[in-house]
C-alpha positions in Angstrom: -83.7 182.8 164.9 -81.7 186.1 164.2 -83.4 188.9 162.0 -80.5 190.3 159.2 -78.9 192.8 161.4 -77.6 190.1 164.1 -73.6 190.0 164.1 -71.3 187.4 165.3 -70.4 189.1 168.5 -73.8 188.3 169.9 -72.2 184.6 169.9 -69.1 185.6 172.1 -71.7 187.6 174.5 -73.9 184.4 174.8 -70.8 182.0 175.4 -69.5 184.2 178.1 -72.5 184.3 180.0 -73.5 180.4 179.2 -69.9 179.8 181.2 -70.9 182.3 184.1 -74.2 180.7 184.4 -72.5 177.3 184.4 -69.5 178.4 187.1 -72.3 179.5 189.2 -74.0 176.2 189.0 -71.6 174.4 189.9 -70.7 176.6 193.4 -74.1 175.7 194.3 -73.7 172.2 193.8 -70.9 172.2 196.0 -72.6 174.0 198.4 -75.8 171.3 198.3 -73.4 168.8 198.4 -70.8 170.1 200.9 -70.2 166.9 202.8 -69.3 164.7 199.8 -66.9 167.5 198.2 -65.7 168.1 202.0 -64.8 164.6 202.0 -63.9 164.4 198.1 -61.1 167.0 198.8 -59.2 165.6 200.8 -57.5 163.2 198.8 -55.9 163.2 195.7 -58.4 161.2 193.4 -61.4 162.5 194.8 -59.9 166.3 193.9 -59.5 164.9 190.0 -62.9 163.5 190.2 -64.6 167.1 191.1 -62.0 168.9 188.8 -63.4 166.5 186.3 -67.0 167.1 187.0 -66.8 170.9 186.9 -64.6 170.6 182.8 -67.9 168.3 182.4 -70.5 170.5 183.6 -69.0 173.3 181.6 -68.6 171.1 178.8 -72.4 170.4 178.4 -74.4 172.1 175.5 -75.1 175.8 175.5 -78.7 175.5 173.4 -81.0 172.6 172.6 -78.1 171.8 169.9 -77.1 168.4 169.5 -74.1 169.4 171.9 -70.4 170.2 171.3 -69.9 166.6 171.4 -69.1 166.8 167.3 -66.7 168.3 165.3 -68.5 171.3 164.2 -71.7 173.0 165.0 -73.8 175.7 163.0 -75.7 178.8 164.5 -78.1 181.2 162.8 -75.8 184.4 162.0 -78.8 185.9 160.4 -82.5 185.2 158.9 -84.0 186.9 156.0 -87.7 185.9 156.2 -88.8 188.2 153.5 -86.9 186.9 150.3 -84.1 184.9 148.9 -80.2 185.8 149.3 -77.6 185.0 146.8 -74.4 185.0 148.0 -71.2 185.6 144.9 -67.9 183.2 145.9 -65.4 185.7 145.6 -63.8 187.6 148.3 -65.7 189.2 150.0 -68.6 187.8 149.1 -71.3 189.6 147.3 -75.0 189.7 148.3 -78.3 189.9 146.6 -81.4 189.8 148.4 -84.6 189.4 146.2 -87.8 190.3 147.7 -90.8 188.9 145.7 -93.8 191.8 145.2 -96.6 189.8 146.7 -99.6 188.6 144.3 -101.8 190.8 145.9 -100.1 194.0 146.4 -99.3 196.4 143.4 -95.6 196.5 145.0 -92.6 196.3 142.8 -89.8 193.7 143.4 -87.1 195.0 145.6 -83.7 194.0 144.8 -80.7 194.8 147.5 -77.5 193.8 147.7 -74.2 194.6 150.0 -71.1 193.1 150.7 -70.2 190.6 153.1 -72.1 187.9 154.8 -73.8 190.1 157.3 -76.2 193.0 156.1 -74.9 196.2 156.1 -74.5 199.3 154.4 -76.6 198.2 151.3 -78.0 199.7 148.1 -81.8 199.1 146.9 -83.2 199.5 143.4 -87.0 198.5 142.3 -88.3 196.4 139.5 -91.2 197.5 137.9 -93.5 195.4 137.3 -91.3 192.5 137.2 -90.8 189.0 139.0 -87.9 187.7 139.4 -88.0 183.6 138.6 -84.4 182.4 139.4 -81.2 183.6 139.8 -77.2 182.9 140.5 -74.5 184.9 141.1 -71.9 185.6 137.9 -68.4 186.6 139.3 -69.4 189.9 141.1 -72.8 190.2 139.5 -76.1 187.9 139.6 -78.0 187.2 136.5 -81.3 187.2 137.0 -84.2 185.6 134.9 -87.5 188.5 135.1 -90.9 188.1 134.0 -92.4 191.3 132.9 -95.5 192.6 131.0 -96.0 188.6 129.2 -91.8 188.5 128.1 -89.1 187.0 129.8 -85.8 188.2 129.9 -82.2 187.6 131.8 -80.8 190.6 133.8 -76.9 191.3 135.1 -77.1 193.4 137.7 -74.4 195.1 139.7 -72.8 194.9 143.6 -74.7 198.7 143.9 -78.4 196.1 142.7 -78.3 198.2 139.2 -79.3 196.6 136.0 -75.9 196.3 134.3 -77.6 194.7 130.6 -80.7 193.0 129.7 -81.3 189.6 126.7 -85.1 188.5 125.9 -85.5 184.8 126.1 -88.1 184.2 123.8 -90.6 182.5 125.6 -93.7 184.4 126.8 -95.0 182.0 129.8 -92.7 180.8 132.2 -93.8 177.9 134.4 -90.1 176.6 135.8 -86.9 178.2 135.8 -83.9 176.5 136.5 -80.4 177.6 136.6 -77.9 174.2 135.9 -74.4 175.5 136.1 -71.8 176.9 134.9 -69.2 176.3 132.0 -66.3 178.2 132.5 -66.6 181.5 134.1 -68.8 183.1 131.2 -71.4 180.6 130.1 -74.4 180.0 132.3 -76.9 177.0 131.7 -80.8 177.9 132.4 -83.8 175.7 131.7 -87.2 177.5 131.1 -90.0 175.6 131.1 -89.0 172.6 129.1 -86.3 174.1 126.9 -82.7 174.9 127.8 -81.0 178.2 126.8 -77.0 179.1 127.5 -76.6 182.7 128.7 -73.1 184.2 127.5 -71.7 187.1 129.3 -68.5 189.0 128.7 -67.9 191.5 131.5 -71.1 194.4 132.1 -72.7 193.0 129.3 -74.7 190.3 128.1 -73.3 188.9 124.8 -76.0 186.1 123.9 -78.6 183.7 124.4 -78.2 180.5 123.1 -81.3 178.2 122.9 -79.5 174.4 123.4 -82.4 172.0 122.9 -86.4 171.2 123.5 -87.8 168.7 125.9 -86.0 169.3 128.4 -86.3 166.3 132.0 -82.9 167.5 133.2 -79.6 169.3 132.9 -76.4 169.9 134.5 -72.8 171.5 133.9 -70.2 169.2 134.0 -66.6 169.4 133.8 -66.0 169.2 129.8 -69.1 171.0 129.1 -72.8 170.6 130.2 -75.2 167.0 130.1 -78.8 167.3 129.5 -82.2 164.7 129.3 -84.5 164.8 127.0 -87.5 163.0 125.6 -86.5 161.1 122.5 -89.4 159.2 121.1 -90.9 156.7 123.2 -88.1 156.9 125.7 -85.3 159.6 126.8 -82.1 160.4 125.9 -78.8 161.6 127.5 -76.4 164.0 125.8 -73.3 165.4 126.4 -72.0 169.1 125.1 -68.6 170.3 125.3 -67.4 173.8 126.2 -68.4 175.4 122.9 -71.8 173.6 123.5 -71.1 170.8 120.7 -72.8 167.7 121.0 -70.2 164.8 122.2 -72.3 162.1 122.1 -75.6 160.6 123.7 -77.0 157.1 125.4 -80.3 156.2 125.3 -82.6 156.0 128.7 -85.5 154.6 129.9 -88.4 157.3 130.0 -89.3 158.1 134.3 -91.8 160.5 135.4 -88.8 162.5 137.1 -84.8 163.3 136.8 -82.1 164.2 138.7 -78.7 164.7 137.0 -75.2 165.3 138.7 -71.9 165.2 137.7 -68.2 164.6 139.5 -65.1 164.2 137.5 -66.0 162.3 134.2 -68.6 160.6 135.0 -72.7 161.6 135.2 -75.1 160.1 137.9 -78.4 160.0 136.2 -81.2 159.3 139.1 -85.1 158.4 138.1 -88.2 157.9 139.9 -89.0 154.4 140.4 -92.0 155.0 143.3 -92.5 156.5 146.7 -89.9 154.9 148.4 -86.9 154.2 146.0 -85.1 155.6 142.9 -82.8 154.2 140.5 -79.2 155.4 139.9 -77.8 155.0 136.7 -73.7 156.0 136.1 -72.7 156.9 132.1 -69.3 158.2 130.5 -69.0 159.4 127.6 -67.5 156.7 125.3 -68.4 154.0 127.0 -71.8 154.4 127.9 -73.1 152.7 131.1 -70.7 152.0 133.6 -73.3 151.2 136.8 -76.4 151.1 137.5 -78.4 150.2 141.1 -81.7 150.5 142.8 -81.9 152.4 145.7 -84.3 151.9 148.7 -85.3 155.8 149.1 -86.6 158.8 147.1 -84.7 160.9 145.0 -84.3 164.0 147.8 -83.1 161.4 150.1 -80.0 160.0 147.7 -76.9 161.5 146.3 -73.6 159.9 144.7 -69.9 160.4 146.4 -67.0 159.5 145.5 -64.2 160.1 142.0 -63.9 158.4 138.8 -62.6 155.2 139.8 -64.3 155.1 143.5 -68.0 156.1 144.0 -71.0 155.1 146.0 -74.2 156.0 146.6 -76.0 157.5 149.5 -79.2 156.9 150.5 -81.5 157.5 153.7 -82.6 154.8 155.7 -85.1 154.7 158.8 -85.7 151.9 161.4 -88.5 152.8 163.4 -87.1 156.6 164.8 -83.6 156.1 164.1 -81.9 157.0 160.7 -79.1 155.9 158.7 -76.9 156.7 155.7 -76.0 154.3 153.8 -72.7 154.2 151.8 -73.0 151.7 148.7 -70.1 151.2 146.3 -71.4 151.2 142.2 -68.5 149.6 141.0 -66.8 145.9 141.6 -63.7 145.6 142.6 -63.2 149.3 143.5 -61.7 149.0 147.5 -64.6 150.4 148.3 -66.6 149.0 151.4 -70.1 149.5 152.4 -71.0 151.4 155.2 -73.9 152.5 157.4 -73.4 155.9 159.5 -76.1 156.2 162.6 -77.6 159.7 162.5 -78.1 160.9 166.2 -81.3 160.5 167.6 -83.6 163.4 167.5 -84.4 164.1 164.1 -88.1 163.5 162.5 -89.2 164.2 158.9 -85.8 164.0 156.5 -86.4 166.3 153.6 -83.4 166.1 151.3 -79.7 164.8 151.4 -77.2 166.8 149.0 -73.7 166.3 148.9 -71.3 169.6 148.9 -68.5 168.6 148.3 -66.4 167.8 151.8 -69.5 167.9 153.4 -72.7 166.0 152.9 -76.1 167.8 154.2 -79.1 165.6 155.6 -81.7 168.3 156.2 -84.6 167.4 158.7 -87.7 168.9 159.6 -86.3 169.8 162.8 -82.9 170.4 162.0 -79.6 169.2 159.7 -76.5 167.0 160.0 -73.6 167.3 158.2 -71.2 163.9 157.0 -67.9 163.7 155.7 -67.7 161.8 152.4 -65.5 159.3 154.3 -68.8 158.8 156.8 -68.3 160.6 159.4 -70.7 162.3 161.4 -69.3 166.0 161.6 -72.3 168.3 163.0 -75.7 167.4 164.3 -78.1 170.7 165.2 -81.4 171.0 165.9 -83.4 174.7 164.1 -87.3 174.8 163.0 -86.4 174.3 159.2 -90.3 172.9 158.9 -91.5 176.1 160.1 -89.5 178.3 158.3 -89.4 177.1 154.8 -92.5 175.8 153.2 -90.6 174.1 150.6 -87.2 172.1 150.5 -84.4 174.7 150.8 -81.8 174.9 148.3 -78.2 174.3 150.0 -74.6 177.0 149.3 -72.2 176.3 151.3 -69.3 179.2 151.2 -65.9 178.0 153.5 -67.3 178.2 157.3 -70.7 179.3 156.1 -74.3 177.7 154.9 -77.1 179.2 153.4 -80.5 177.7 153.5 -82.5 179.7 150.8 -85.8 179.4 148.9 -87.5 181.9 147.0 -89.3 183.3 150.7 -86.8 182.6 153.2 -83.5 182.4 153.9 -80.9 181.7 156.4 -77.4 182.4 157.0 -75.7 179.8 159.5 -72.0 180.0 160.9 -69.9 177.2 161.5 -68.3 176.6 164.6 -65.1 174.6 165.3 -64.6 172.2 168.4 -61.6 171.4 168.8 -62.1 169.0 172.3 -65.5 167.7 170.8 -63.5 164.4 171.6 -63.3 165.1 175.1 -66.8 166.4 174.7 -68.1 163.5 173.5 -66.5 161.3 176.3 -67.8 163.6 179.0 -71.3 163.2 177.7 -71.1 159.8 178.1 -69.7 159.5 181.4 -72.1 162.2 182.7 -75.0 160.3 181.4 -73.8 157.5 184.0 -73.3 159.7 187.0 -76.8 160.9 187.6 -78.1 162.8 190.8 -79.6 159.5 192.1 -75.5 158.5 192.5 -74.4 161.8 194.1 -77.2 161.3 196.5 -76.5 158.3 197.9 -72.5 159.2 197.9 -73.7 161.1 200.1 -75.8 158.9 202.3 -73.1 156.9 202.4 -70.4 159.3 203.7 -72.7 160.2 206.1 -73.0 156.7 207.6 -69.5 156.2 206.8 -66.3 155.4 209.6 -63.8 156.0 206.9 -63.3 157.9 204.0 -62.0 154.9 201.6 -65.6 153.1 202.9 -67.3 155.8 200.9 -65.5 156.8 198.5 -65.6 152.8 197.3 -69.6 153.4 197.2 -69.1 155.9 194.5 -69.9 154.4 190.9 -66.7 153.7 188.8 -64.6 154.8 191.5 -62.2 152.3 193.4 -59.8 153.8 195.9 -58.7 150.2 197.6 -57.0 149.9 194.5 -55.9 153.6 193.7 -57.1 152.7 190.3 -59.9 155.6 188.6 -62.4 153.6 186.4 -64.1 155.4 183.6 
């Protein structure tokens, strides 16, 4: 993997020479095999068939990647193996790279940021004494949750990494920090420890903090407002806000060790442990309560919901001996909806979390990721060392053509790639897995032997010149 400082020309130089490499190969194929391409060349089909072995020789992958035999492919731009980088959506992008003092080290935390996806002229400032917890990025800024001499507080900090305004939160002991959305463009929702607070911003400054509710399982944004779980006697409680942080309205839950909430369009998809091995999924509106509900075969990390108001499903993970599968599962009758089971390529070991993004759908693996479209198919499948890079499951931005794997130690930036013959790709791949040396071999045993051309050329698999006809 690339450090910061790697650019996307280096890609250009490495296609250019994979192609030169892969010209030359084939000249010295044709030179090891000079009486069947002597013999090949002289006629019309046997000149298609080496045309179309040199397109597939070219055509085969340039790394261990899964191949351009899909219709994208990601490639490390750059890795950051010394913190976490926090990318703004506007345009350009803005970057904040925190780099965590270590525990050991009377260091202070570094915070850097630039602009753009790749590093480069950046600016640098130093925090004190202070961790930083969590962040996410506010317009141009990031705001920042600190701990510092036994207080909390939340930071805005600027595209030159300078502390634009500073709020206490008033709690002294943080043990989680979560950052769940945003309502509008000025009202961020954070949960620390157990209790969730809404941070108000109004240009440089920091207007308020605004402490929502205690007991605190889970907590989201949604489109009207914000959705939150809580304990609630005996048993749990969901609760929905609107954008003045109101309360709408609530349905009562069954109490789980563990919660993941997520919202798309109307509706809130309320998943709960229910063992190792399986979840449950549990679909509310507000006003009319529970709409679906379903057990799924896999753990939380490896489910997610798809889908609009009127058509959802549910994804989950599953594995048959080393193969995998997503599985698509409509929630609701009579929806036109059909189920559906996409084969992940072969390859990957260890899943560790399937999000949806939107038009895309990540399955990370220990070994690598594959990306889904909603509608099931299989869009990118490439192989990097995620197991060795993070030590916990990365969270997932994805920003237009590019993906960011982060944790609070690591991060990488990945760059999508287009294919626009992975088709033909695809269907080469295929064709070449047929034709193996073994067959090239004995075409050539054959000419040698042979009286006529058409006599062995017909000993060439899927070839028939009797006929004039060109099998594939």
């Amino acid at each position: 993997m690339k450090q910061g400082n790697s650019t996307a020309s280096e890609l250009h130089s490495r296609r250019n020479h994979y192609f030169g490499e892969k010209t030359t190969a084939c000249i010295e194929l044709m030179i090891l095999f000079s009486p069947v391409f002597s013999v090949c060349v002289k006629s019309r089909v046997g000149l298609l068939w080496l045309c179309l072995l040199w397109i597939t020789h070219l055509a085969t992958p340039l790394s261990a990647s899964a191949g351009n035999t899909f219709p994208y492919s990601y490639h490390t731009l750059a890795q950051f193996p010394r913190g976490e980088v926090i990318y703004s959506r506007t345009t350009p992008p803005g970057a904040f790279l925190l780099s965590p003092k270590p525990v050991w080290a009377d260091e202070a935390t570094v915070l850097t940021a630039w602009q753009g996806f790749e590093r480069s002229a950046s600016h640098s400032s130093t925090l004190s004494g202070a961790s930083i917890l969590s962040a996410i990025p506010a317009g141009h800024s990031l705001l920042a949750l600190i701990s510092r001499n036994g207080t909390s507080s939340v930071l805005l900090v600027d595209t030159l990494a300078q502390v634009l305004a500073e709020k206490s939160v008033p709690l002294a002991t943080v043990t989680h920090a979560e950052w769940n959305g945003t309502i509008g463009t000025q009202t961020y929702l954070l949960t620390v420890n157990s209790t969730l607070f809404a941070i108000e911003c109004s240009g440089d400054s920091l207007r308020r903090v605004v402490q929502i509710a205690d007991n605190i399982l889970a907590a989201t944004a949604t489109a009207n407002g914000a959705a939150y779980i809580s304990r609630f006697g005996s048993g749990a409680s969901l609760h929905y806000l609107d954008a003045g942080l109101r309360e709408r309205g609530f349905a009562l839950l069954q109490l789980h060790e563990k919660y993941k909430i997520t919202a798309f369009g109307e509706l809130i998809a309320v998943f709960s442990s229910g063992g190792s091995e399986s979840c449950f999924l549990d679909i509310f509106q507000n006003g009319r309560g529970l709409i679906s509900s379903a057990i799924l075969p896999a753990r939380m990390e490896l489910s997610a919901v798809v889908g609009q108001d009127t058509q959802f499903s549910s994804l989950f993970l599953r594995q048959s001996g080393n193969q995998y599968a997503l599985s698509f599962e409509p929630l609701k009758a009579n929806s036109g909806t059909e189920s559906k089971v996409v084969v992940i390529p072969d390859g990957f070991i260890e899943p560790l979390s399937v999000r949806n993004c939107g038009s895309e759908i990540f399955i990370l693996f220990r070994n690598g990721l594959v990306s889904i479209s909603p509608e099931g198919e299989v869009l990118s499948a490439d192989y990097f060392p995620l197991g060795e890079v993070f030590t916990e499951i990365p969270g997932i931005d994805r920003l237009t053509e590019h993906l960011v794997l982060r944790s609070a130690t690591n991060s990488t930036l990945l760059l999508r790639e287009e294919h626009p013959f992975w088709i033909l790709n695809a269907f080469m791949k295929k064709k070449v897995a047929r034709f193996s040396c073994g067959s090239v071999w004995r075409c050539w045993c054959s000419i040698s032997g042979a009286n006529t051309v058409v006599s062995a050329a017909c000993s060439m698999p899927h070839l028939n010149y009797r006929k004039r006809v060109w099998y594939l």
